[in-house]
C-alpha positions in Angstrom: -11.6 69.1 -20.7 -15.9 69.3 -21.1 -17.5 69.6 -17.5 -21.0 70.2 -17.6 -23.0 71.8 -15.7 -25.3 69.1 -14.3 -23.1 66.5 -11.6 -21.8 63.2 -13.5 -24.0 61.1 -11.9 -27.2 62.7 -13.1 -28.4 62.3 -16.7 -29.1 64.9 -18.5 -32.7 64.0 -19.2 -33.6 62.8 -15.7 -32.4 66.4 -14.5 -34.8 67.9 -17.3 -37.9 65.5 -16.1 -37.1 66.8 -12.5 -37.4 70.3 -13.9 -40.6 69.9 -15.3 -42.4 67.6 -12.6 -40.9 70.7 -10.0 -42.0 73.5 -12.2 -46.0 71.8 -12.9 -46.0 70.8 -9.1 -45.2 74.2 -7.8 -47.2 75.8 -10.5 -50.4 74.8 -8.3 -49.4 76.6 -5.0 -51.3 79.8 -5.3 -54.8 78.1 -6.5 -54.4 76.1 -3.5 -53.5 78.9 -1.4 -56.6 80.8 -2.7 -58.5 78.0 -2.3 -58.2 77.7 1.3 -60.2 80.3 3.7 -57.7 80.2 6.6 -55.2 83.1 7.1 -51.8 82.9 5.3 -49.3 82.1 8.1 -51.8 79.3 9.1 -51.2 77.9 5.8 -47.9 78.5 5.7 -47.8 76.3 9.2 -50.0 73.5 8.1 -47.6 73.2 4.6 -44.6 73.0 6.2 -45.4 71.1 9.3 -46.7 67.9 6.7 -44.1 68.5 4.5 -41.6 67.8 7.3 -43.7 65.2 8.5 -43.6 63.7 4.7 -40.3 63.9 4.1 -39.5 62.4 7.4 -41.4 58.9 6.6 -39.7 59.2 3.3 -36.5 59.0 4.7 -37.6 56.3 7.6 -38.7 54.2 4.3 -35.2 55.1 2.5 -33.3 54.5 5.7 -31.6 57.7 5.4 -32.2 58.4 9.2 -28.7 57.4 10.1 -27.7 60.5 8.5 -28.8 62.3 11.2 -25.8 61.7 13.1 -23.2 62.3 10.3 -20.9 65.6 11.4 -22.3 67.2 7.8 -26.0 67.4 9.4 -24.4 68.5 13.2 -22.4 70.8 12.4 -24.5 72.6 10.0 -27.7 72.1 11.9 -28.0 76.1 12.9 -27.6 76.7 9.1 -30.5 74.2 8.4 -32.4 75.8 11.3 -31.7 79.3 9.3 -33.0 78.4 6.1 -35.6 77.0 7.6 -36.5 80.5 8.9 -35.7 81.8 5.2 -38.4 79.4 4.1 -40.7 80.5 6.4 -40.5 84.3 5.7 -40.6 83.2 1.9 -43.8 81.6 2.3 -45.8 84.2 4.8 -44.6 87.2 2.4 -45.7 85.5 -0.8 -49.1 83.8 0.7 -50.0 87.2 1.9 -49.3 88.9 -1.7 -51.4 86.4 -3.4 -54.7 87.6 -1.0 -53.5 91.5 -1.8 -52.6 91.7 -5.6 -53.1 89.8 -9.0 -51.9 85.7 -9.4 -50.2 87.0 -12.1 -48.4 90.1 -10.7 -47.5 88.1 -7.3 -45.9 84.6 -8.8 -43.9 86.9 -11.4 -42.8 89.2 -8.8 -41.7 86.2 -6.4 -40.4 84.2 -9.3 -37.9 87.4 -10.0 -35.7 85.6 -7.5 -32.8 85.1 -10.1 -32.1 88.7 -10.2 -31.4 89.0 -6.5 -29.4 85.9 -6.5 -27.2 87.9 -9.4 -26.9 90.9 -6.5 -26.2 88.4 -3.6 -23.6 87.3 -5.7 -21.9 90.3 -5.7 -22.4 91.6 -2.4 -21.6 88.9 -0.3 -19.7 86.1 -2.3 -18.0 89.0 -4.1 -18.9 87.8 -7.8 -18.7 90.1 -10.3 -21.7 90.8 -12.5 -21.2 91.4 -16.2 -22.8 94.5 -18.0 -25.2 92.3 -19.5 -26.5 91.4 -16.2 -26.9 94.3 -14.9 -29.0 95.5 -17.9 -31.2 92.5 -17.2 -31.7 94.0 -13.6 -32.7 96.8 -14.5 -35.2 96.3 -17.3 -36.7 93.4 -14.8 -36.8 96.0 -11.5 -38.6 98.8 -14.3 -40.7 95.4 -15.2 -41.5 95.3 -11.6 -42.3 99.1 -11.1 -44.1 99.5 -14.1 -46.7 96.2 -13.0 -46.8 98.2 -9.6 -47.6 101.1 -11.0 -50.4 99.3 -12.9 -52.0 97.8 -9.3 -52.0 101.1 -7.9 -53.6 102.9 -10.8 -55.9 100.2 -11.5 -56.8 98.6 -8.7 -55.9 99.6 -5.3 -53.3 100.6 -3.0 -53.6 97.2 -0.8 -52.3 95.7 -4.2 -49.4 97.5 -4.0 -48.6 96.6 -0.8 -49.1 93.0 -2.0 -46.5 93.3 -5.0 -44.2 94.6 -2.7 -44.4 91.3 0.0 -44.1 89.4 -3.6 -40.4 90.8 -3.8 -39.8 90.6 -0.3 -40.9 86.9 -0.9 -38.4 86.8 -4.2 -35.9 88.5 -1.6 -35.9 85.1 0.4 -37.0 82.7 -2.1 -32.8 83.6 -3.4 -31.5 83.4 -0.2 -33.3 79.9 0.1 -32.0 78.9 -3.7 -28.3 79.7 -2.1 -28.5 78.1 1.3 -29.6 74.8 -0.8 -26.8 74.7 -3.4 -24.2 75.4 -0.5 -25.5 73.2 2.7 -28.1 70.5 1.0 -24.8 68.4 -0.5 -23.7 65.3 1.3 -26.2 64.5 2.9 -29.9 63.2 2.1 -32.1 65.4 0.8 -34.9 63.8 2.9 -33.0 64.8 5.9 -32.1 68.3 4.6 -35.7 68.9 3.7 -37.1 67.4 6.4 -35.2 69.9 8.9 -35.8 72.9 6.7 -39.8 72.4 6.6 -39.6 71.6 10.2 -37.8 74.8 11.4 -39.9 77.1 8.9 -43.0 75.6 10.3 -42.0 76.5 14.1 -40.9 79.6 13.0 -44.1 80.4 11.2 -45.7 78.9 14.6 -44.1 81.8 16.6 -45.2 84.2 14.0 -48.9 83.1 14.7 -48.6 83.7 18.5 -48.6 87.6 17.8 -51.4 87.7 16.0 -53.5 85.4 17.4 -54.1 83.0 14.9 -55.7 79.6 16.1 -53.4 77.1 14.0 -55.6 73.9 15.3 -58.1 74.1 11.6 -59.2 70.4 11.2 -61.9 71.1 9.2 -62.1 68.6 6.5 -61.6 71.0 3.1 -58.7 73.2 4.9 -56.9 69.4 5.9 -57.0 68.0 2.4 -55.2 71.6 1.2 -53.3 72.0 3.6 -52.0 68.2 2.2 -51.9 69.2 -0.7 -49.5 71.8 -0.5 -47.5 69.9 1.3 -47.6 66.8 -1.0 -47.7 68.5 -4.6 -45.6 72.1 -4.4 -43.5 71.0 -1.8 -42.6 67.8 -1.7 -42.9 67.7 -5.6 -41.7 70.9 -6.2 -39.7 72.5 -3.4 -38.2 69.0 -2.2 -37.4 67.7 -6.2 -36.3 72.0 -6.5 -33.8 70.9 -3.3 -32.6 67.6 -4.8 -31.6 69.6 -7.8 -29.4 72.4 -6.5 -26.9 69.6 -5.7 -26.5 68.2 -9.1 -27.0 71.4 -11.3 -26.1 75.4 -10.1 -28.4 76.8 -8.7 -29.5 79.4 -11.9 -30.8 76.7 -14.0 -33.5 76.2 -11.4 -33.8 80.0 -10.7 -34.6 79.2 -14.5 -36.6 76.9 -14.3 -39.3 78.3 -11.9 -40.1 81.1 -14.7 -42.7 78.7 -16.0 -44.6 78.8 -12.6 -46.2 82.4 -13.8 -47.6 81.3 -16.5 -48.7 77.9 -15.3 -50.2 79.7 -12.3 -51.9 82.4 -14.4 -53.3 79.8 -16.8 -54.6 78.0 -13.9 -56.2 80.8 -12.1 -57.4 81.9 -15.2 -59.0 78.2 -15.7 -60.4 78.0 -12.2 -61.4 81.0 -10.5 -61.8 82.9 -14.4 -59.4 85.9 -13.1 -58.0 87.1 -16.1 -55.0 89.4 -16.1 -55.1 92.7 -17.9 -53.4 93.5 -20.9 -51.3 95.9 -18.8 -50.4 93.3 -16.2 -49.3 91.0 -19.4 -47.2 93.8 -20.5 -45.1 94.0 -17.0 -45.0 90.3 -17.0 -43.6 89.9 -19.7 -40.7 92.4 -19.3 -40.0 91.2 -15.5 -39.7 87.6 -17.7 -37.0 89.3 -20.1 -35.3 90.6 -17.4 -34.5 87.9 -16.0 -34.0 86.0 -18.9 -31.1 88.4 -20.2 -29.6 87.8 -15.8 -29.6 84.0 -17.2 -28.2 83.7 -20.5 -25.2 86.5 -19.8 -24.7 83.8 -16.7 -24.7 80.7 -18.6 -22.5 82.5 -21.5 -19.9 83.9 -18.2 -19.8 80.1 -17.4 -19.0 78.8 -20.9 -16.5 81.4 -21.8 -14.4 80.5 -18.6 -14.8 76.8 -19.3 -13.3 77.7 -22.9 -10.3 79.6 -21.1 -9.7 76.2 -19.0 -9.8 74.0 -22.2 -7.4 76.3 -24.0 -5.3 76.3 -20.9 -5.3 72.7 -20.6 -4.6 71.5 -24.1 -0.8 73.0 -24.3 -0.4 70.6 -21.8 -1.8 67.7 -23.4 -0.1 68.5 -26.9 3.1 68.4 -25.0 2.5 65.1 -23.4 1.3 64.0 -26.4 4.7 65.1 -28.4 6.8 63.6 -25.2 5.1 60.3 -25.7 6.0 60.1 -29.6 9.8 60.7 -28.6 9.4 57.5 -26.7 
């Protein structure tokens, strides 16, 4: 008995080119976010509303509209309208981090989703974490102290405040990572995404009201960002990121977004010549181990039980086997 971890119907290397395309596409979210001069939940707005709106003609084009009338999408509409607000806080925290602290220090920290997913697990699915893991936990939260500690001593205190809304980004990016693998199956992921980006971008709407953020920017520069967040990290990373959480669990694309920090930092480093400091490279990396160590005791919890089900199944088989020779 061999189950894998990625669903029958998907190849192996298609889920592997999905990865990639996901990872390079979403790699490019902060320099467009920096690249823009309009406030953070603005963008956040603008990103989500055309992602909906993109989605949507993809699935008029697919004809995957009829799904909207399936029980899976009613009944679980208040759940999709709740990850949607997930999204939303995901996106305002970490937009906000990125105009506070380093590219580096802010995808890292938002990209140590994984390790909340591992504590998730444990609190509310009641999933017990292996020694390993938690050891991974805590050399990637000392990761994350030790980078903090490195913003506030050498740069400021407003960059502190931005790796912390990089966590609390990390904090929902996990819940989002969850709310996919569990409610995005059976139905079209056109229509799933397409109510997702549509509820986080009223939610972020309502978030604007407060502060009194004019949402209506059609200048010509902020419009072709504001589509290009919406066509490149989200509908090519977030959407693809979506489609993958119901063929493979969710940990192999907590995974895979660890090569968003570096593709980020190479980029920024490329186009706006911020370079991070040998300090920052240090937490970085040890936030990355952290993590790493989360994943690999996972993947090795996963094997190990699928070994325990082969061993239990093959008594069975032998016997059949003998059963059938006495025939």
């Amino acid at each position: 008995m061999n189950t894998s971890i990625i669903d029958e119907s998907t190849s192996q290397l298609k889920v592997i080119l999905l990865l990639i395309l996901s990872v390079s596409m979403v790699s490019s979210a902060s320099i467009l976010i920096l690249s823009s001069t309009s406030p953070s939940l603005v963008k956040v707005f603008w990103r989500t509303l055309y992602g909906a709106l993109f989605m949507a003609v993809i699935a008029a084009t697919r004809g995957d509209l009829s799904a909207l009338r399936t029980p899976k999408v009613r009944n679980n509409l208040h759940w999709l309208a709740g990850i949607g607000v997930i999204l939303s806080l995901h996106f305002s925290t970490w937009f906000q981090s990125l105009e506070m602290t380093s590219i580096a220090a802010s995808v890292v920290l938002v990209d140590s989703s994984p390790i909340f997913t591992a504590i998730f697990s444990t609190i509310f699915l009641g999933e017990s974490i292996r020694k390993r893991s938690w050891v991974g936990i805590i050399v990637a939260v000392s990761g994350a102290v030790f980078l903090a500690w490195v913003d506030y001593g050498g740069i400021d205190l407003g960059a502190v405040s931005g790796d912390l809304l990089a966590l609390a980004g990390a904090v929902f990016l996990a819940i989002y990572f969850i709310g996919g693998r569990k409610y995005a199956k059976g139905m079209p992921i056109t229509i799933y995404t397409s109510i997702v980006y549509l509820f986080a971008a009223i939610t972020t709407l309502i978030l604007c009201v407060p502060f009194g953020y004019d949402v209506l920017v059609f200048a010509p520069t902020e419009v072709l960002i504001f589509i290009g967040l919406a066509i490149f990290p989200t509908v090519l990373g977030h959407s693809v990121n979506n489609y993958l959480l119901t063929k493979v669990p969710a940990y192999v694309v907590s995974a895979a977004v660890l090569g968003e920090p570096i593709g980020a930092t190479l980029l920024g480093a490329l186009i706006f010549m911020v370079y991070p400091t040998p300090l920052v490279w240090v937490g970085f990396f040890i936030i990355l181990f952290g993590v790493a160590i989360v994943l690999v005791d996972i993947v090795s919890k996963e094997r190990a039980q699928r070994s325990s089900l082969d061993d239990t199944d093959r008594p069975q088989s032998d016997s059949l086997g003998s059963d059938s020779k006495s025939i």
